[in-house]
N, C-alpha and C positions, 0 to 999 in steps of 0.2 A: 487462415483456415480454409478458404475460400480456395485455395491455390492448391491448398494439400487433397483436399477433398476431390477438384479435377483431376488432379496428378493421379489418385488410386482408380477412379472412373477411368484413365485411361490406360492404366495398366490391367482393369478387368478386358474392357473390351479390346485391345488390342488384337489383329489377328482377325476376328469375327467377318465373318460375310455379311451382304447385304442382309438374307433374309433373318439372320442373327439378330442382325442390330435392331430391323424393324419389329421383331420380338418383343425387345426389350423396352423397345419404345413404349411401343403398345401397353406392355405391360409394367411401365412407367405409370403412365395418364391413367391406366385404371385403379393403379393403388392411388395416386393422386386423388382420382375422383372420392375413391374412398374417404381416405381422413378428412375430404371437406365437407363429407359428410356425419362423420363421426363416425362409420363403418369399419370394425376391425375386421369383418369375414372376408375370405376372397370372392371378387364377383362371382368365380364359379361354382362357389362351395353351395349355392341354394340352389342349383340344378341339379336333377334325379339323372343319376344313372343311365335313363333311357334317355335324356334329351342329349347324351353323346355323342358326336361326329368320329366316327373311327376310319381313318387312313390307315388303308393298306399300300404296301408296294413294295416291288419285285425289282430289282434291279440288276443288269450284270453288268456295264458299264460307268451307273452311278447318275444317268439321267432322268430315271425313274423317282430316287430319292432326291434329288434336286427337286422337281416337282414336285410332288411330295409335299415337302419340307417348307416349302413355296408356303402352298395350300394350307399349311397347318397354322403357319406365321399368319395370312392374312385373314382364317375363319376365328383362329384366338381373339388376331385387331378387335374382329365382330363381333364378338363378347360370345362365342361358342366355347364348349366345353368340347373340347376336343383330346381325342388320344392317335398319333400316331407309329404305326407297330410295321416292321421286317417282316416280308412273311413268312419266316421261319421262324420267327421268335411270337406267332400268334398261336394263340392254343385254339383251336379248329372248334372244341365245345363251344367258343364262345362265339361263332357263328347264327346259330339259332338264336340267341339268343340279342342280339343286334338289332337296331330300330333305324340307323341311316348309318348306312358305310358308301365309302369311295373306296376302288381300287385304281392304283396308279402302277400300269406294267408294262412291261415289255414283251416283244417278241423278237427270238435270237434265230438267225438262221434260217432255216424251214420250217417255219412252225415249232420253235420249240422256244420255251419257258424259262426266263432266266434262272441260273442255279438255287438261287434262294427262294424261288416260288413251286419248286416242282413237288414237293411234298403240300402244299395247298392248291395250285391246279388240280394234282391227281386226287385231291378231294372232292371235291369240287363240282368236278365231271365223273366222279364214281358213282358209284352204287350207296354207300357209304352220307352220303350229303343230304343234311338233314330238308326237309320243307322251311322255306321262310316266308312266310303269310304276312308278317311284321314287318319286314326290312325294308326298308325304303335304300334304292342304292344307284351309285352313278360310276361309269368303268371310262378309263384314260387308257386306250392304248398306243405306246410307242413301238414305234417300226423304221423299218429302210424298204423303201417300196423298191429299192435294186432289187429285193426278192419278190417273188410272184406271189408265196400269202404274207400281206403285210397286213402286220396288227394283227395277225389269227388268234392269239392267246388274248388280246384284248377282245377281241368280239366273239370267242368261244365263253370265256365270264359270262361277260353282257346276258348271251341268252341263255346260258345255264339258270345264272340267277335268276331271269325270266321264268324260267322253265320251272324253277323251286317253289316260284311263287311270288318271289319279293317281285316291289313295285321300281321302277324309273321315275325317279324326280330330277333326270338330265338326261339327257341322250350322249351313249357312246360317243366319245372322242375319240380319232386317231390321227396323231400325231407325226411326220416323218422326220427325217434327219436334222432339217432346221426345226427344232422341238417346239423353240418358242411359238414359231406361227401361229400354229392351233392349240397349245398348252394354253396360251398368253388370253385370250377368249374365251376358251373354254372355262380355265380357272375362275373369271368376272362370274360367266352365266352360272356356275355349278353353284359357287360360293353363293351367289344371289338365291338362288333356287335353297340349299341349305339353310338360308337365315329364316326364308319362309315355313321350312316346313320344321325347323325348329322351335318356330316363333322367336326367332330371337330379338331383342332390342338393334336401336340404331347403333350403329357402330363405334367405339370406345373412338371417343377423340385423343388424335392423336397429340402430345402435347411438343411444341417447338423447343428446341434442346437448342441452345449455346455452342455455335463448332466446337469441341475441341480439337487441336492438333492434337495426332495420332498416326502412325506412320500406316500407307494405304493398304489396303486388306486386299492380298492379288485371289483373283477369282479367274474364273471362266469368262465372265464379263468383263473383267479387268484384268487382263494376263500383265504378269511382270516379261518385263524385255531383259531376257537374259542375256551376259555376252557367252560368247564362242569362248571356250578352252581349248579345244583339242577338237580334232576331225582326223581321223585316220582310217584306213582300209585294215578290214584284219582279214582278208582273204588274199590269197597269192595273187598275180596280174594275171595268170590263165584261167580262174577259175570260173569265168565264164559268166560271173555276176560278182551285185559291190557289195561287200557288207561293211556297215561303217560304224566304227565307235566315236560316239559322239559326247564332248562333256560341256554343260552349262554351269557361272557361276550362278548360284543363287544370294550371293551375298547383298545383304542391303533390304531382302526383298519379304525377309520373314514368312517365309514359307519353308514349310517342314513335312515330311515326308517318312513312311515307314516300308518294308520289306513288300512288295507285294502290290504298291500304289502305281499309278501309272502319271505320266506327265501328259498332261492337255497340249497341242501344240497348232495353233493357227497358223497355216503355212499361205505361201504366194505361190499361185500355179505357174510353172516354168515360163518363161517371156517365149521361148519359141513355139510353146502350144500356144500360148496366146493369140503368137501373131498367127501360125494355120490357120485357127479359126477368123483370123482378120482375113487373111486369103483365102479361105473356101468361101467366106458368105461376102468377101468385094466388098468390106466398110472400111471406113475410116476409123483408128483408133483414137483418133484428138477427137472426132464427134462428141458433142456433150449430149448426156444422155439422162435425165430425169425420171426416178425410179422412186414410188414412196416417199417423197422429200426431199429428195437427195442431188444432189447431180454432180457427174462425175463427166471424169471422160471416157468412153466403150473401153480402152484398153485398160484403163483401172478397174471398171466394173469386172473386167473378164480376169484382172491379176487377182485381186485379193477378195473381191465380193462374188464370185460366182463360181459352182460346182463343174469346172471341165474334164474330169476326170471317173467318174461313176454315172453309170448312166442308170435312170428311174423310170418306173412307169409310169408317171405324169408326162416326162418328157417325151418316152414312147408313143404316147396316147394324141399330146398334142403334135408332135410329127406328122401321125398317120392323120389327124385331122387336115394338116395345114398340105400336104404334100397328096390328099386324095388316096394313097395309097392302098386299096385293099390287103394284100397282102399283110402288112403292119398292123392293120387294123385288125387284120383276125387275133394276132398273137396276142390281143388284151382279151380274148374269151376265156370265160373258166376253163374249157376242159383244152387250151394252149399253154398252161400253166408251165408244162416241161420244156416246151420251146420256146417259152418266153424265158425261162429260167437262164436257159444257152444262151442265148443271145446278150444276155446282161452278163452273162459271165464271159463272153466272146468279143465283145464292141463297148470302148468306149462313144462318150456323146459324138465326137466329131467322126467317127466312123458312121454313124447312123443317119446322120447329117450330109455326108459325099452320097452313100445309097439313097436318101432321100431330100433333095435339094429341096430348101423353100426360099422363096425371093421377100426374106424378112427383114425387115428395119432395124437399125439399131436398136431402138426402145421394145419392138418387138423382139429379140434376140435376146434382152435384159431377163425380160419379164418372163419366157419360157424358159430358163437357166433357173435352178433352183439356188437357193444361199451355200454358200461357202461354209464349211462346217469344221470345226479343230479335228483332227487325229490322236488319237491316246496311244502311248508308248509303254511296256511295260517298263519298269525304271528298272535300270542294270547294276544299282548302289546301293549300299547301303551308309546313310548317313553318319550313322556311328566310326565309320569308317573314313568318309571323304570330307565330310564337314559342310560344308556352304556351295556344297556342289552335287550335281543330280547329272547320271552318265544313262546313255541310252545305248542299244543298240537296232541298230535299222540296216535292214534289206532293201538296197535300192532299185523301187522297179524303172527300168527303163529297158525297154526291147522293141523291134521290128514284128508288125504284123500288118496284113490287108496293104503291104507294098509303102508303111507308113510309119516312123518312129513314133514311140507312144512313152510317155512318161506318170508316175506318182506323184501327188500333189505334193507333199507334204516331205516323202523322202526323197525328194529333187531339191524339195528346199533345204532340207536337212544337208545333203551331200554337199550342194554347191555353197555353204555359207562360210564365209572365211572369219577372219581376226575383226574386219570392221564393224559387222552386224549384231546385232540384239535383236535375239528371235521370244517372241511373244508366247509367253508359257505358262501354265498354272499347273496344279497339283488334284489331281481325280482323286479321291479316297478307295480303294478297296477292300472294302471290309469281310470279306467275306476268302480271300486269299491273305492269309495273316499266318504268321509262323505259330506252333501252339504256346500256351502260356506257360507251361511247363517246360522247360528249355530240356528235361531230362527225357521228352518224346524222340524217337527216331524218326525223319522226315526222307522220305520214296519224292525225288524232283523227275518228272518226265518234261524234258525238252529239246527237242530236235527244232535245229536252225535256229532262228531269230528269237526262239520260242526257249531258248534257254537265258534270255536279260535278267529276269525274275528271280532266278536261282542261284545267279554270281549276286544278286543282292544278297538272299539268302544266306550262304556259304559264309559272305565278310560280314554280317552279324552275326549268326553262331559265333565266327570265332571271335568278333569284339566283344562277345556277351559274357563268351568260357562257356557255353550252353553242354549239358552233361550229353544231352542224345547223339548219336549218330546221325550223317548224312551220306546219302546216296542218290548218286544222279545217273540217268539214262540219257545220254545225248546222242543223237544220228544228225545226217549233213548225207552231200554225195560222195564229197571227196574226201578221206584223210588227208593228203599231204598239202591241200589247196584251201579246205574249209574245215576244221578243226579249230571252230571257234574256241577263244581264249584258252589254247590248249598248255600254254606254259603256266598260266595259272592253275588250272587246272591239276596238272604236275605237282608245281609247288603244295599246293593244298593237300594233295594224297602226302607229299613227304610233311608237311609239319599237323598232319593229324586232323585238318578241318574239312578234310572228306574224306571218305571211311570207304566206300567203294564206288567205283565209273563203270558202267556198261557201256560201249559205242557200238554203233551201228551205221556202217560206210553205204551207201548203196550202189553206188557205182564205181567202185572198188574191184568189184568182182562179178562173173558172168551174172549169178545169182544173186537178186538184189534183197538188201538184207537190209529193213527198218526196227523202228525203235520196238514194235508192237512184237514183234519176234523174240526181240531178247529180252522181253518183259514175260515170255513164256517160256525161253531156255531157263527161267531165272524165277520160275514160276515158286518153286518150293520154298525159297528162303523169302522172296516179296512178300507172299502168304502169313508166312510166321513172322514177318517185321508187325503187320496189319494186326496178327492176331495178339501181339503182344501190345499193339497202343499205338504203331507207327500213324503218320496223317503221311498223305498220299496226293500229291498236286502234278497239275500237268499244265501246261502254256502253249499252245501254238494256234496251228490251222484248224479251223473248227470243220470244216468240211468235210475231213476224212479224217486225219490223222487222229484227232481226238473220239471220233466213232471207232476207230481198229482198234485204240488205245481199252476204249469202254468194252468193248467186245474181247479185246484179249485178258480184260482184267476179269469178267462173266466167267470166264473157260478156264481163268486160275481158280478161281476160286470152286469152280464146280471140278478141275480133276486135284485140288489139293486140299479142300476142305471138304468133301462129300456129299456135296452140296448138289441138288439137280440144278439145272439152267436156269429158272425160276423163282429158285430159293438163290441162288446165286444172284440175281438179277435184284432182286429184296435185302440180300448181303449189302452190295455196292449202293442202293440207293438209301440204304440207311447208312452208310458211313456219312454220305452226301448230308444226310438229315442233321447228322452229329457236328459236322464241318471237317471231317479228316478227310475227305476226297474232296479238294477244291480245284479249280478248273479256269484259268485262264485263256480262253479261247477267242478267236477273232476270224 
């Protein structure tokens, strides 16, 4: 009985992530507590309403709900009543009426709000937001300080809320690339701070459980080591750049994946950046070098533990400290924010590094070097179709600039990996880019370059599905004859019926350069009438531009084909977003 009984325990939890398990731990030992006391009610059922801890969070990468989710597992452990809600799936009435909320969010880009939170920011910050004299609230913002406002949608909350009324029982968090840092601290102090002003009891002990074998639950934390299938180029050898189709087995590894997810992939910084940085800063890479507990040797720290390739405004900051620099130093002032913007977008670390020399130590060189962080992929498969295997496709940066090859972390490791390696990998969820339930919906794919992975997943579930809607896709590139990404598929697919119509858009083809946003307006009438009839509407690429011309050309369809002013048009598109038919892939 004994056997059988593990045997189902391990077919429930199978799969589950850490903060899963600790869940259920948790919520083991309190029923436990329970029946040794004769209590059939659940611990939480004698808490009111108001002594509720309500987690919010905005995510467009999935870092957000991670924390989150974190947070929710260990305030339950603490015997809180706890709810946590998407914020598009939170009904904004129930704002006022709130006694302790956290918000856990992100900031994407320049100040903007990840897609599931934009119809609750513009709350928020409206006219429209009620007073909250009651709420007691604490805000997480996540950011990438390579942009100049980091965290801005985290600490525009912060003082909004401030501003409504509600109290601080933590002080704003902001968190950067390496999340844990300041998640991982902040979460103790919040959660502590929560149990106080909840009153809640000491914390549910947690009861020691019996290993059982289970096969390991690959995480972010725990990536599976996939091997190599296939690496191949699918762009001609003039085309002037690599793009590469890449496929991993997941077998073994019980990770599963849907339309629209992305792959996590922890990569190793190329060995010849490496060693530059060994010879611009004249160390030794065998030096052992002791960092937080650790001790490696500099040239490990710099292959697999440290960020060589994005450069941050801490690292900025401490530059212009250690190198005296005036100049440097100005570009961290508020009103340098544009020119600090260029400069991240123009210079990697070791570029800013030859401009500003500092005669630093190895262990100093550690510790100014921010953590190594994984890459997400949008996944180029669909499983229903490949089976025990996840395909990617990646643009490999590697070019000349400031008289100096420069490379990608991540897709150097990608391109250069052969038949012998197993590359460390996990599974991101995105929920919020998901094909509709209705398989009878028609789906609008907007993807130029790299930014079309997502949609060859697409395309081979429709047809594994027999899904009754149409599909149409918009893809541009520079070159047709050179970069016509998976265009024999493509082909194929118009002939046996699993894609219904192709827009291209060459741009340098011809004098006049002609992208995807163009022919999303020659194409304006029938896009319209797809949308008006029920179609969902996704796009994947460059967030910088492509996906603003994209937003702005789809503004101007709808204002000259639905009759709509600019305004009401602008209210069209952001309520689709509300509904989830405009989902957005961007990076």
């Amino acid at each position: 009985m004994e056997a059988a009984r593990l045997s189902s325990l391990e077919r429930l939890v199978d799969g589950l992530g850490p903060a899963e398990l600790y869940w259920i731990a948790a919520w083991s030992a309190a029923r436990a507590e329970r029946l040794q006391r004769g209590d059939a009610a659940p611990a939480s059922a004698a808490k009111a309403p108001a002594e509720r801890l309500t987690i919010l969070y905005g995510s467009q990468t999935g870092q957000a709900k991670r924390v989150a989710s974190l947070l929710q597992a260990r305030a339950e452990a603490a015997g809180l009543a706890v709810r946590l809600v998407r914020a598009d799936a939170y009904p904004q009435r129930d704002l006022a009426r709130e006694t302790h909320l956290v918000v856990v969010i992100s900031t994407q880009g320049d100040a903007e709000p990840p897609d599931d939170a934009r119809g609750l920011v513009e709350f928020v910050l409206g006219k429209r937001a009620p007073k909250l004299p009651g709420v007691r609230y604490a805000v997480l913002g996540l950011g990438d300080s390579s942009y100049p406002q980091f965290c801005a949608i985290g600490r525009q909350l912060d003082e909004r809320l401030a501003e409504l009324g509600a109290t601080r029982f933590a002080p704003l968090g902001e968190a950067d690339v390496d999340v844990d840092a300041v998640a991982a601290p902040w979460l103790d102090d919040t959660l502590e701070q929560a149990r106080q002003v909840l009153g809640a009891s000491q914390p549910a002990r947690i009861a020691t459980l019996q290993p059982v074998p289970q096969r390991a639950a690959h995480s972010r934390e725990r990536p599976f080591h996939a091997p190599l299938l296939d690496n191949q180029a699918i762009v001609a050898r003039d085309a002037g750049r690599d793009v590469r189709h890449v496929e991993l087995s997941l077998e073994g590894s019980g990770l599963s994946y849907e339309p629209g997810d992305s792959l996590g992939v922890w990569p190793r910084n190329p060995p010849a950046l490496v060693q530059q940085w060994l010879d611009a800063a004249k160390l030794d890479g065998e030096h052992a070098v002791t960092h937080d507990g650790r001790s490696l040797s500099l040239r490990q720290w710099l292959t697999d533990e440290r960020e060589l390739t994005r450069l941050s405004r801490p690292l900025v900051a401490v530059l212009a400290d250690a190198s005296g620099d005036d100049e440097l130093a100005r570009l961290l002032r508020p009103d340098q924010s544009a020119a600090l913007a260029a400069l991240m977008a123009e210079y990697q670390p070791i570029d800013l590094w030859r401009r500003h020399p500092c005669a630093w130590s190895a262990e100093e060189l550690v510790a100014a070097l921010r953590p190594l962080t994984p890459r997400l992929y949008s996944i180029a498969s669909s499983q229903k179709a490949v089976g025990d295997e996840v395909h990617l496709t990646v643009g490999v940066v590697d070019y000349l600039a400031h008289g100096e090859r420069h490379w990608g972390a991540a897709s150097s490791f990608l391109a250069q990996a052969d038949d012998e390696q197993r590359l460390p990998v996990y599974i991101e969820a995105n929920e919020r880019f998901r094909l509709p339930q209705d398989d009878a919906r028609d789906i609008i794919m907007i993807g130029p370059g790299t930014g079309v992975a997502p949609f060859r997943a697409f395309v081979q579930e429709r047809r594994e599905t027999g899904a009754r809607g149409r599909n149409w896709l918009f893809f541009g590139n520079r070159h047709f004859g050179s970069e016509f990404l998976y265009q024999v598929e493509w082909q194929a697919a118009l002939r046996d019926g699993s894609l219904h119509r192709l827009d291209l858009a060459f741009s340098r083809d011809d004098a006049a350069k002609v992208y995807v946003q163009q022919r999303l307006r020659e194409q304006g009438r029938a896009l319209y009438a797809w949308l008006q009839e029920g179609a969902h509407l996704y796009v994947c690429g460059d967030a910088s531009r492509m996906a603003k011309d994209v937003n702005a050309a789809l503004i101007d369809i709808a204002a000259a084909h639905g009759g709509h002013t600019h305004e009401q048009a602008r209210e069209w598109l952001s309520d689709l977003l509300q509904q989830g038919r405009y989902a957005r892939d961007v990076y």
